[in-house]
DRENMI-881935 format. One line per 8 residues: for each residue x, y, z of C-alpha. Coordinates in steps of 0.5 Angstrom, whole numbers, plus 500, padded with zeros to 3 digits. Example, Ala and Ser with C-alpha at 12.3 -4.5 7.8 and 13.67 -1.06 7.14 Angstrom:
2
525 491 516 | 527 498 514 $
This chain:
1000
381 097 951 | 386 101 954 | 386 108 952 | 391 111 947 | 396 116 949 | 398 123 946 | 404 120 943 | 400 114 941 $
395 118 937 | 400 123 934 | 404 117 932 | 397 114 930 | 395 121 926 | 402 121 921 | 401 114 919 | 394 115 917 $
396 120 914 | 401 117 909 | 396 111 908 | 391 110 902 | 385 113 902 | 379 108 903 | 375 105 909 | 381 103 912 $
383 109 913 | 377 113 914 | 375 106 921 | 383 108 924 | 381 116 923 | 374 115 926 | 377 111 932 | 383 117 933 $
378 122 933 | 375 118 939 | 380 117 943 | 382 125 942 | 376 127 943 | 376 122 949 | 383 124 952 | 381 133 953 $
387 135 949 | 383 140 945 | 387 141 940 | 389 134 938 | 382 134 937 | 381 139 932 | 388 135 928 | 384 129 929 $
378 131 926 | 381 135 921 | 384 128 919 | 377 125 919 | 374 129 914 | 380 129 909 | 379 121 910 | 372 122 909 $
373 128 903 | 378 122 898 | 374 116 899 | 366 114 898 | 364 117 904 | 365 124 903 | 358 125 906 | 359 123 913 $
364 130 912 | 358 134 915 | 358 132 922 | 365 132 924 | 366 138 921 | 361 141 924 | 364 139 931 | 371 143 928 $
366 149 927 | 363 148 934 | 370 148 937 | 372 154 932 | 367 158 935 | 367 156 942 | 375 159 942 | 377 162 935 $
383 165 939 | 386 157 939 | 387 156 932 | 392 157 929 | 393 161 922 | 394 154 918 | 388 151 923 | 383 158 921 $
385 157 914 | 383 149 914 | 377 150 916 | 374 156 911 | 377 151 907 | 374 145 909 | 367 149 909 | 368 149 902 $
368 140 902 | 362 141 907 | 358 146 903 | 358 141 897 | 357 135 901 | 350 137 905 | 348 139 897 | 349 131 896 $
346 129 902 | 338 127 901 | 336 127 907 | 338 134 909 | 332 138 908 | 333 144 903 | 332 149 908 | 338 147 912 $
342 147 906 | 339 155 904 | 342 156 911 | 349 153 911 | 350 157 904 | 347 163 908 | 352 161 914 | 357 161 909 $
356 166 906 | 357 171 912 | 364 168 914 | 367 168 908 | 365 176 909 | 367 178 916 | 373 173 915 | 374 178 908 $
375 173 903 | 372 173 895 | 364 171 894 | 367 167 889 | 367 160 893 | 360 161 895 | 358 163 888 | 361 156 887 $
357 153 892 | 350 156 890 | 352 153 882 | 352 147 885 | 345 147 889 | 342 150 884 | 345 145 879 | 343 139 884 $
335 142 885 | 335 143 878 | 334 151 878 | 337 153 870 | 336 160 872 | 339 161 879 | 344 156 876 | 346 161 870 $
346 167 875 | 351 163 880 | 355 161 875 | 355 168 873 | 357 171 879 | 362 166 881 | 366 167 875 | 366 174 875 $
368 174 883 | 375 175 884 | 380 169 885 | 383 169 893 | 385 163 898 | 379 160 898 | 378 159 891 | 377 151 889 $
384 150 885 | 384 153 877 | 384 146 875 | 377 144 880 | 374 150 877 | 376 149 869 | 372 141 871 | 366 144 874 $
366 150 868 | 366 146 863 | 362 141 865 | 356 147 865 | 357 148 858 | 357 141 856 | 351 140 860 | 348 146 855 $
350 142 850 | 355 146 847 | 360 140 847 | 366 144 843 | 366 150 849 | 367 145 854 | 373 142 851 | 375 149 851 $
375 150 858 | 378 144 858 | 384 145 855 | 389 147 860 | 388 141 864 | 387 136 858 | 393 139 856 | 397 138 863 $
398 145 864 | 393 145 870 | 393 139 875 | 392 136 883 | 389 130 886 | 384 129 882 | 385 133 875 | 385 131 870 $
383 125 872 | 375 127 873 | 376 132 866 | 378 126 862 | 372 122 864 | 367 128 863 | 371 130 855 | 370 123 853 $
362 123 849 | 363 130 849 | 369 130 844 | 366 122 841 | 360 127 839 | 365 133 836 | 367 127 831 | 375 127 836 $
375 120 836 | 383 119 837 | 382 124 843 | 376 121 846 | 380 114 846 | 387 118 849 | 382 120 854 | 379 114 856 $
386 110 856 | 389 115 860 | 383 118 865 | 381 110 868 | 387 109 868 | 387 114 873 | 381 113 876 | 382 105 877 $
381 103 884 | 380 110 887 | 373 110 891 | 373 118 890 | 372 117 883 | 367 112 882 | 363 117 878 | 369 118 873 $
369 111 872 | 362 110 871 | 363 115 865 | 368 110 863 | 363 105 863 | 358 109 860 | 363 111 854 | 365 103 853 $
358 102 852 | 357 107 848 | 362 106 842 | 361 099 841 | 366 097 847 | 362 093 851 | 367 088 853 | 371 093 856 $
366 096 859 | 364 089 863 | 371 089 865 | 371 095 868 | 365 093 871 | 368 087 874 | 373 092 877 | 369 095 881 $
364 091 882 | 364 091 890 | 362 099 889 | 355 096 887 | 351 095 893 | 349 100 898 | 354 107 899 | 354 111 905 $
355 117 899 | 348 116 895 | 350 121 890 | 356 118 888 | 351 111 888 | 347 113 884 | 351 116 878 | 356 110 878 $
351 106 878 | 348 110 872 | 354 108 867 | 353 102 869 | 346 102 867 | 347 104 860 | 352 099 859 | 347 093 861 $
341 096 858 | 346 096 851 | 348 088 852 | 341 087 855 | 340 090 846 | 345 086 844 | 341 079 846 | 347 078 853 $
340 078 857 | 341 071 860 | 349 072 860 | 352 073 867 | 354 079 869 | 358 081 875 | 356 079 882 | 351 085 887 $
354 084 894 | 355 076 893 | 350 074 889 | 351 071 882 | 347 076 877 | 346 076 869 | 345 082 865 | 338 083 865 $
338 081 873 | 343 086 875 | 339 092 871 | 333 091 874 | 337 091 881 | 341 098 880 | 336 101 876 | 331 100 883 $
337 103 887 | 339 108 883 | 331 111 882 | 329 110 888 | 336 115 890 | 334 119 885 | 327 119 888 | 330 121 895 $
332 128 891 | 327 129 888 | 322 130 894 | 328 134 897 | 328 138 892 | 320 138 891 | 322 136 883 | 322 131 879 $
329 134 876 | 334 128 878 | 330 123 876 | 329 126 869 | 336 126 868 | 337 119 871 | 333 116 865 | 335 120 860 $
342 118 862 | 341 110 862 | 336 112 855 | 342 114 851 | 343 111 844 | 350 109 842 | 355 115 839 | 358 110 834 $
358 103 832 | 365 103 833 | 371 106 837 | 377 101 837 | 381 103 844 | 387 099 843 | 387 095 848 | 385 087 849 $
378 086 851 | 375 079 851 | 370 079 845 | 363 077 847 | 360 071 845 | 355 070 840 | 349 073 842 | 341 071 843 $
337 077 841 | 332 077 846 | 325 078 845 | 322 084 843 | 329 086 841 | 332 085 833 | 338 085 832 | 340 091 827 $
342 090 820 | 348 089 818 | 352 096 814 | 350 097 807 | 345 090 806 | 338 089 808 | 336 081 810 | 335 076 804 $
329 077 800 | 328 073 794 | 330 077 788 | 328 075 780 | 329 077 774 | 334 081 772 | 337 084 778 | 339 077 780 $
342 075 773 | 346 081 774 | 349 080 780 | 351 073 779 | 355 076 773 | 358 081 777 | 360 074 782 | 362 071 777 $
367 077 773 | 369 078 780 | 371 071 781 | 375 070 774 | 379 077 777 | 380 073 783 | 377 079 787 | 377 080 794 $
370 081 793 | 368 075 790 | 367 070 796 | 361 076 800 | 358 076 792 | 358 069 791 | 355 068 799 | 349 074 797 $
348 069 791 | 346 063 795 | 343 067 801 | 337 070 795 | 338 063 792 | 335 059 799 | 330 064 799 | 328 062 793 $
330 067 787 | 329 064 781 | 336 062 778 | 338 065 771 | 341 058 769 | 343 052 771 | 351 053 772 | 349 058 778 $
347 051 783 | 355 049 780 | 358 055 782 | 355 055 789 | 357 048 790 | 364 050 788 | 364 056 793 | 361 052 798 $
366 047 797 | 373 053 797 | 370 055 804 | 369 048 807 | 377 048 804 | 379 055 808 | 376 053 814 | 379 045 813 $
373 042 814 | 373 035 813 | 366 035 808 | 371 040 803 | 373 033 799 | 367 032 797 | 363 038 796 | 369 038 791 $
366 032 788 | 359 034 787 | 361 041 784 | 366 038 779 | 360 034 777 | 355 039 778 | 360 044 772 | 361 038 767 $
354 037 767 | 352 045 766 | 357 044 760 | 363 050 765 | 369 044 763 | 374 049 766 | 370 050 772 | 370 043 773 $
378 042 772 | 378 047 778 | 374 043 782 | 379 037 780 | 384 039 783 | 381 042 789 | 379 035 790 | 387 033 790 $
388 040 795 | 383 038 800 | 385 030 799 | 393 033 801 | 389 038 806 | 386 032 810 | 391 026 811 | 390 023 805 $
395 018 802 | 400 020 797 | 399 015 792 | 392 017 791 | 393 025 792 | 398 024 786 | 393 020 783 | 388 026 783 $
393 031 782 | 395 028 775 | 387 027 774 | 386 035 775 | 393 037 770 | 389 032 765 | 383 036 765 | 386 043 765 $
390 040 758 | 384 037 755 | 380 043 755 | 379 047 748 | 384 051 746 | 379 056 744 | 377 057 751 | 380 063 754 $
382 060 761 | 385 054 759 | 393 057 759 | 390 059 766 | 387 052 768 | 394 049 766 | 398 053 770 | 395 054 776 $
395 046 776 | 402 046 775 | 404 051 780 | 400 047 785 | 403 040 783 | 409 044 785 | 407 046 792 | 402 039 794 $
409 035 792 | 413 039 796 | 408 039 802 | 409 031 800 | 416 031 800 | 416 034 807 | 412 028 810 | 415 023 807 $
422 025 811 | 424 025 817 | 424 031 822 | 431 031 823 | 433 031 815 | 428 035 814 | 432 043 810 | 428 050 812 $
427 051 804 | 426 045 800 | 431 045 794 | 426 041 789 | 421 046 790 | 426 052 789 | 428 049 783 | 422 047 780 $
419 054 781 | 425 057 777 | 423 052 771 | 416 055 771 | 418 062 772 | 423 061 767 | 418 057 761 | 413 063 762 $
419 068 761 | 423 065 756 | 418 064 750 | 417 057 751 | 410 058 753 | 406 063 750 | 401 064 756 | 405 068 760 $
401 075 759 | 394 071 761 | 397 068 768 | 402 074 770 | 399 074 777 | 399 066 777 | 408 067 775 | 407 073 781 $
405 067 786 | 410 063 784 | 416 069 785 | 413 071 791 | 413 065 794 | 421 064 791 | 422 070 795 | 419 067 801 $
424 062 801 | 430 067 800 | 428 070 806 | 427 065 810 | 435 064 810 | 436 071 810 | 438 072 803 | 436 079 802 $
439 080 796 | 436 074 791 | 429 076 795 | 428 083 792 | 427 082 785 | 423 076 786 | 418 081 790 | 420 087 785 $
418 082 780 | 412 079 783 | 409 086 785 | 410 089 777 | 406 083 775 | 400 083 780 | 399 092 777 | 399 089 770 $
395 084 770 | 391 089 773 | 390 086 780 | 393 090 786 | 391 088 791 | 394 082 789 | 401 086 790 | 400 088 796 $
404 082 800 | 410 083 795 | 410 091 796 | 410 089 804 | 415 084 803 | 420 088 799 | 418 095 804 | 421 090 810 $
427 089 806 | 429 095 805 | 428 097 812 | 433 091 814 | 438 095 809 | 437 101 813 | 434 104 807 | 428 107 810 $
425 112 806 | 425 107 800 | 422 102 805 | 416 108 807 | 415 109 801 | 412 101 798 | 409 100 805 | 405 106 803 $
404 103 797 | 402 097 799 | 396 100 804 | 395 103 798 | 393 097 794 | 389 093 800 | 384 098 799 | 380 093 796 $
381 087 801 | 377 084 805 | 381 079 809 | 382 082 816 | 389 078 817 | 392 081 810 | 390 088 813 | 394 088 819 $
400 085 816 | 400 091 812 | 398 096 816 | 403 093 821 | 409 093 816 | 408 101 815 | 408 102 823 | 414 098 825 $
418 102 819 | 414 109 822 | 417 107 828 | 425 109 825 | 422 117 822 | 422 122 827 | 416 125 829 | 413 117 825 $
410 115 833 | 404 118 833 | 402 115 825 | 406 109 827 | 400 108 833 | 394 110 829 | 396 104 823 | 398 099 829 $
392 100 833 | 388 099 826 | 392 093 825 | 390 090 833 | 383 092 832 | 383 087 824 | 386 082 828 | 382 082 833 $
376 082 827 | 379 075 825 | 380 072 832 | 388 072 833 | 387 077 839 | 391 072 843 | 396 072 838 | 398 077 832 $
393 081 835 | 397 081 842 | 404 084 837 | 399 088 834 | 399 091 841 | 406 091 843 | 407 095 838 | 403 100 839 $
405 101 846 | 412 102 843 | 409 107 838 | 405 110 844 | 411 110 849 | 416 113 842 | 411 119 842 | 410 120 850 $
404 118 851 | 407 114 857 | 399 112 860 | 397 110 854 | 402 105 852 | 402 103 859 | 394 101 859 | 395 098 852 $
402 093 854 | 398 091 861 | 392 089 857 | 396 085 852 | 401 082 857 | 397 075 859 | 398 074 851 | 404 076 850 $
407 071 856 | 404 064 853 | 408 067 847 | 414 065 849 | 420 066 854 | 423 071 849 | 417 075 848 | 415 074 855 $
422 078 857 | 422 083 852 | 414 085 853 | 415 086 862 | 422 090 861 | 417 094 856 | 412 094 862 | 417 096 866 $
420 102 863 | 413 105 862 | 411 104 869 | 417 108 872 | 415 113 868 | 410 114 870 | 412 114 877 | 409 107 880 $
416 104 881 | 413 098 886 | 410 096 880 | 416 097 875 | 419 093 879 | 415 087 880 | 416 087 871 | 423 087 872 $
423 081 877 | 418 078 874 | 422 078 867 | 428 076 870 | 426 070 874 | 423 067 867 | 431 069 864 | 434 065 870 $
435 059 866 | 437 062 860 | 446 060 859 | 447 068 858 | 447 071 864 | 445 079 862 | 439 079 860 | 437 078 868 $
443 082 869 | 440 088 867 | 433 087 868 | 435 085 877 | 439 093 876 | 433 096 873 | 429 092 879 | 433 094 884 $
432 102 882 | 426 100 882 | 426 099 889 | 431 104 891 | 425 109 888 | 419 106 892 | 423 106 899 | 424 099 899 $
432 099 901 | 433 092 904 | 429 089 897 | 434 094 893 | 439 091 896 | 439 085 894 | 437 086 888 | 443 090 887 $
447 085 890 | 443 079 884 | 445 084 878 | 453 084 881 | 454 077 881 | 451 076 875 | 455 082 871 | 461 079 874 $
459 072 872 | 458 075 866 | 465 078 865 | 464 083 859 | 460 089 861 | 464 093 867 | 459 099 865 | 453 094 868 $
458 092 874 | 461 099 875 | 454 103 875 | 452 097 880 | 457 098 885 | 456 107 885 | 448 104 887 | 450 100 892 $
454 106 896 | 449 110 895 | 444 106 898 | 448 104 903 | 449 112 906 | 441 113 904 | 437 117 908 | 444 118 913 $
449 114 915 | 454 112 921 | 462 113 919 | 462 106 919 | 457 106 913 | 460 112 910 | 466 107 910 | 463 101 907 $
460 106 901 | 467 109 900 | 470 102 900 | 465 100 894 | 466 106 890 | 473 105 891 | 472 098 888 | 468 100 882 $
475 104 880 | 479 098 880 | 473 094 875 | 476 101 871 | 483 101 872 | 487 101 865 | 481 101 861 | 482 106 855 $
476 106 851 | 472 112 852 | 466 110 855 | 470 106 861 | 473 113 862 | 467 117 862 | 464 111 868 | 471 113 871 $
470 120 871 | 464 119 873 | 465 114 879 | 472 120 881 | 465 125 882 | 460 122 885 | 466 119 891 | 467 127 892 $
460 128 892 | 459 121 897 | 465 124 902 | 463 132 902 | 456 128 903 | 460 125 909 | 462 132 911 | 455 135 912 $
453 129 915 | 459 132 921 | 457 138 921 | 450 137 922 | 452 133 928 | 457 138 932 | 450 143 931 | 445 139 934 $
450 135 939 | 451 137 946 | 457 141 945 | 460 140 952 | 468 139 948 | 469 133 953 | 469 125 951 | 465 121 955 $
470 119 960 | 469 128 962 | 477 129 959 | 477 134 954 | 477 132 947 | 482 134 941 | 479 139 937 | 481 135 930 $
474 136 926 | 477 142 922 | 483 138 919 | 480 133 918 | 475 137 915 | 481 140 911 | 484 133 909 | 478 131 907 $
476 137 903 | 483 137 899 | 481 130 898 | 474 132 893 | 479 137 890 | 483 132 888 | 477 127 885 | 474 133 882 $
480 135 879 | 481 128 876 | 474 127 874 | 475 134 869 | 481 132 866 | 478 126 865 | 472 129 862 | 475 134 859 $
479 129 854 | 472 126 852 | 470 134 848 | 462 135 848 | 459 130 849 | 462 131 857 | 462 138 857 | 456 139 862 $
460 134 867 | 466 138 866 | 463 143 867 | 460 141 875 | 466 138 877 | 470 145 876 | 465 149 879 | 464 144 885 $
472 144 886 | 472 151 886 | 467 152 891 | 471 147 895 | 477 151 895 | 473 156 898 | 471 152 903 | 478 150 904 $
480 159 905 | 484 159 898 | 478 162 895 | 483 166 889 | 485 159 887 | 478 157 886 | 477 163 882 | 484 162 878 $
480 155 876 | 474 159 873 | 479 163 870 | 481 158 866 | 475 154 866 | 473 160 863 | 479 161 858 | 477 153 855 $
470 154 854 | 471 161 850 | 475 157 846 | 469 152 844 | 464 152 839 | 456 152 840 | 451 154 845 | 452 151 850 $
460 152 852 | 456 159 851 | 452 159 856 | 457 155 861 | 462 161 860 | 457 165 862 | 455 161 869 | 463 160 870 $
464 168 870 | 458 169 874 | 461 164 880 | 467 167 879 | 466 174 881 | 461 170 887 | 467 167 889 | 471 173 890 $
């Protein structure tokens, strides 16, 4: 192989140092410092090692640091004089790295360590730096050998030393402090410490990444659950991927398990699996493979044993399998320490650690996480009893009697409870409780039957027929009238024939007729027959028509409802105080079709109604949907406290519901409406991540659970919590695209919004493009229009030129397709001559950007309406900016060209750069002027663009050498904005007077 070059190498060494961190990087700086080494250029070999060992330091291999630092010190202490100060200081610094690395590093005995401190010690003292970094590095040595006292001591000093040039950066020294006392236990201590790098106030490479990682159990113990959660969204998604932070992520990993996210902890595991094997930085190995171990060991407790987990170096494992394979690993690393250190302090930690028990039951995170599948619990293993109930016993007497009667009171209430009382009823009654009477088998074959219905069972029709029976013959006739016409609901509900369904509808009303008068439940019986004749007959006409003649709302089912209404109400039945929730029903359903057509006006009072009769009847659960319902309306009339107010009413009311599905809608409604308050965001957030984790429960992730959220990422994004909607809009975005072309658009644009904010703009931009391939057949140009400009900033932000270019050019064709949004064209236009002079530029490319501004005025030319006039103003500034960027450009030229004053044929050149440096100079102070006309008809709201343009105009006029009429511009500028109200035209004459009296 042919040696590199010196040019080559440094060549080498720059671009290394621009790519990401990992093996890849360290193998070409590993090879660099060879072929430095090789070469005898002594200091290209200390650049090259200096390049080794930050490679080595942001990777999992910090470890292998030690040795060539070591010849970086050799060298340092062959020829001080041959580094330079920046050379001098990275070495001290580096000396940091490598004191903590041999600390990590097992099979370095502890006496060399002791040496290599002593050694450190005594450079930083004749070099005139703090003890501080030493104390630093003493804590840690005395942390890793488990030596409390010294520990304390070190921790002491290093705080008290003052702070220089070799202290760790703020944020790195506030993660090991606080670290040190949570380790104590004093969790709430830590969190303090904490605080300005939590809060965002101190950062750098790797905080607050490894902060947020190391507050989770802490803040999860303190009871801080939404912190907890904030931090786990918003550290890992820092972490992922990074071979530094292996330890943070197996925290993240260990906080999953930990409260009751062990799906996501597999996720993340998958994630990393490839980290799982051997690694040539064994600490790292180990405390990542301790999150992973406590994570393992709770499915192994859950019964998901035998479940297959991720692959170890290839190879397939199931849960049980990998356990025991890292746990060998990790205690066989921690074992290594402990002879090294001559205590069992390592591996009492590492089982104490995997030891952990969960901290809650469960901490919904947000995010779409694959359930786990039904569990086997393993032997030795009993799977914990459900909250607030113990296995089913068989019960006698009265205790049993008593709950039975609360069943039936709370089914005659049509309580939300009554289905998980009637199903303890049945469980204690197959364990052999004695049954009170014998109406109680009739009422579990009904309730048996009821659930058959809700989940469409075949078996349902006839369960039916044996609970009708079972009633009639325990003497409950109205019972059996019920049955009746479930028997005719699930005869519709299975295909059956129309015929026979109406055959069995009449049977029902029949039965609900013939019962005595005395019965309290007749009305009931009657109505309820009534009002589910008219919604089974409506389902019947709909099969009987065609598709295509089919209408949104069935008019003969409208109008037999208003007749029902209309019976009750008008006195022609006098049932009506007994069956007011049944009459709600009825309303809310004639408001469903009113909104179904978007008729606002006739919806309302159909829910106001409904609602009202569901509180009087005593059942608010039941007005719940109404509450929710009319909430909505009222947000679509833009009356958004009214709406606030019944959303919260409604919330209000579900306490006692039991139906998952119901409590997301309600808990959805309130949110979308909190979205439309200011300062509503962050409360918007914690109902729809309650509402994403109900759904979740009723097994629609993929589907509202997935809007739920969207949502959330919207109330996220509204309150700048920028990652974490970011983490949650990922998650859910495989659903939310199978949801259709529209959702699918909105939710990658979202995306994309999210990630430029977060300054991944490679990313943004492959959302962007993603969503407009997928509008590309849509007949309305744009939509992809816009998303193709978003795109291309994308892509000018990441560096990709040529890939923006293109896609600016896209997003002009599809505006000018489009032909109603010269905004949209125009801003296209200014981008593309901007990035046609990015990163500098030919005069002939200066032309072809002035030539694409010049065609953005004529887009604007004649449009009067103030935002075009605004975008002219604009587009008159930015082509002064692009021409005075022309002029610097020359400038810089003339002082680094040869300056001999000839042209290449060796005749003397004409010296016409100062006039047409003056020409050009005239003419940005002509578009400027313009600009500032312009912006000045449009009052405040182009104050501050004004402004700008007066300012550089004058500046120009003094660049020009007619400084008095750049000052006569401030003059009157100054005049103008005295002549305005507000702060802002304040400050701004303020600043026009400070740039007058410069000029002069």
């Amino acid at each position: 192989m042919t040696a590199l070059t010196t040019e080559e190498i440094l060549r080498g060494l720059a671009e290394n140092a621009r790519a990401p961190y990992g093996a890849a990087r360290n193998a070409r700086a590993e090879t660099l410092a060879a072929a430095a080494e090789a070469g005898g250029d002594r200091e290209l070999f200390r650049r090259a090692l200096d390049g080794l060992i930050d490679a080595y330091e942001w990777s999992a291999e910090r470890t292998k640091m030690v040795v060539p630092f070591a010849r970086l010190l050799q060298e340092y202490d062959r020829d001080p004089s041959a580094f330079l100060d920046h050379e001098v200081h990275g070495l001290f610094w580096r000396f940091k790295w490598v004191a903590g690395r041999i600390v990590e590093s097992p099979e370095i005995p502890l006496a060399a360590v002791e040496r290599w401190l002593t050694d450190m010690e005594r450079r930083y003292r004749l070099a005139g730096y703090s003890e501080r970094a030493v104390r630093q590095a003493e804590f840690h040595l005395a942390d890793a050998t488990g030596d409390e006292a010294r520990m304390d001591r070190a921790a002491a000093a290093w705080t008290a030393a003052a702070r220089d040039r070799m202290s760790d950066c703020h944020a790195c020294e506030i993660n090991t402090q606080g670290w040190y006392w949570a380790r104590k236990g004093d969790d709430a201590k830590a969190i303090g410490i904490w605080e300005p790098v939590l809060s965002g106030g101190k950062s750098c490479m790797e905080e607050p990444h490894r902060v947020l990682a190391h507050s989770l159990l802490p803040l999860v113990r303190l009871g801080r659950l939404d912190e907890a959660r904030s931090h786990h969204l918003r550290g890992y998604r820092m972490a992922r991927g990074k071979d530094s932070l292996l330890r943070s992520v197996g925290r993240h990993i260990e906080f999953c398990a930990l409260t009751g996210n062990e799906s996501r902890g597999l996720e993340i595991l998958a994630e990393h699996a490839a980290h799982l094997g051997p690694l040539t930085d064994v600490e790292s190995q180990m405390e990542f493979a301790g999150g992973v171990l406590v994570l393992l060991r709770r499915l192994a407790e859950l019964g998901h044993g035998d479940r297959p987990a991720v692959p170890y170096q290839g190879t397939g494992h199931t849960v049980d399998e990998l356990y025991v394979r890292l746990s060998a690993d990790a205690t066989a690393i921690a074992a290594r320490f402990d002879a090294r250190n001559g205590s069992p302090h390592v591996s009492e930690e590492l089982t104490e650690r995997i030891g952990r028990q969960p901290l809650v039951d469960v901490l919904p995170l947000g995010v779409r996480s694959a359930g786990l599948p039904a569990a086997t619990a393993p032997v030795g293993v009993r799977p914990p009893a459900a909250t607030g109930a113990s296995a089913p016993a068989a019960t006698d007497g009265p205790d049993f009697a008593a709950l039975v009667e609360q069943a039936r009171t709370a089914r005659r209430k049509g309580h939300p409870s009554a289905d998980a009382l009637w199903a303890r009823v049945g469980e204690l009654a197959e364990a052999g409780a004695e049954l009170p009477d014998h109406a109680v088998s009739a009422d579990l074959l009904e309730f048996r039957a009821t659930t058959a219905a809700r989940a469409g069972a075949e078996q349902a029709r006839g369960l039916f027929a044996e609970a009708a029976a079972a009633q009639r013959a325990a003497g409950q006739h109205a019972r059996a009238a019920y049955a009746l016409l479930g028997i005719a609901g699930a005869a519709a509900q299975s295909g059956g024939e129309t015929g026979e369904i109406r055959h069995l509808l009449a049977v029902a009303a029949e039965a609900a007729r013939a019962l005595d008068e005395a019965d309290p439940v007749r009305a009931r019986r009657i109505a309820v027959a009534e009002l589910t004749t008219l919604q089974i007959e409506s389902y019947l006409r709909g099969r009987e028509t065609p598709e295509e003649e089919r209408q949104p709302v069935d008019a003969h089912l409208a109008t037999g409802l208003e007749d029902f209404v209309a019976a009750l109400d008008s006195g022609v039945r006098t049932d009506a105080e007994d069956v007011a929730d049944i009459v709600a029903e009825a309303e809310l359903a004639l408001a469903r079709m009113a909104l179904t057509t978007g008729d606002l006006v006739q919806a309302e009072p159909l829910l106001t109604s409904a609602a009202h009769r569901c509180l009087t009847a005593e059942r608010p659960w039941e007005a719940v949907e109404p509450l929710s319902l009319r909430a909505r309306v009222l947000a679509a009339r833009n009356d958004m406290e009214g709406a606030e107010a019944l959303a919260r009413a409604a919330l209000g009311h579900a306490a006692e519901l039991t139906d998952p599905e119901e409590h997301a809608a309600v808990r959805l409604t309130l949110a979308e409406i909190l979205l439309h308050r200011t300062g509503g965001a962050d409360e918007a957030a914690a109902h729809a991540l309650d509402a994403a984790h109900w759904l979740d429960q009723a097994g629609r992730t993929a589907t509202g659970g997935a809007r739920a959220r969207l949502l959330l990422a919207r109330a996220y994004a509204e309150a700048d919590r920028t990652a974490e909607a970011a983490e949650v809009l990922q998650s859910a975005l495989p659903d939310l695209v199978e949801h259709g072309e529209q959702e699918a658009v909105e939710a990658r644009r979202m995306l994309g919004g999210l990630l430029s904010r977060l300054y991944d703009q490679r990313a943004a931009a492959e959302q962007y493009l993603l969503a407009a391939e997928t509008a590309k057949g849509w007949d309305d140009p744009r939509p992809q229009a816009s998303l193709a400009h978003s795109a291309a900033e994308a892509l000018s932000g990441a560096g990709l030129r040529e890939q923006s270019r293109s896609a600016y050019g896209r997003a002009l064709e599809l505006w000018q397709r489009a032909g109603d949004n010269p905004v949209g064209e125009v801003r296209v236009l200014r981008s593309l001559a901007w990035l046609t002079v990015d990163g500098g530029a030919s005069d002939e490319e200066h032309g072809q950007a002035r030539a694409l501004m010049e065609q953005a005025l004529a887009v604007l030319e004649g449009s009067e309406e103030p935002e075009l006039r605004y975008e002219r103003a604009q587009t008159w500034q930015q082509l002064a900016a692009l021409l005075e960027d022309s002029l610097n450009e020359d400038e810089d030229e003339d002082e680094y060209g040869d300056g001999d004053g000839e042209d290449e044929d060796g005749g003397d050149a004409p010296n016409q750069a100062p006039e047409l440096a003056a020409a050009v100079r005239a003419e940005i102070a002509a578009l400027l002027d313009r600009a500032a006309a312009t912006y000045a008809t449009l009052g405040g709201d182009a104050l501050r663009e004004r402004f700008q343009c007066a300012v550089r105009a004058a500046w120009t006029e003094h660049a020009l050498g007619r400084a008095q009429d750049g000052i006569s511009r401030m003059t009157a500028l100054v005049a103008d904005l005295r002549e305005l109200e507000g702060a802002e035209a304040t400050e701004f004459a303020r600043q026009a007077e400070q740039v007058r009296e410069r000029l002069g």
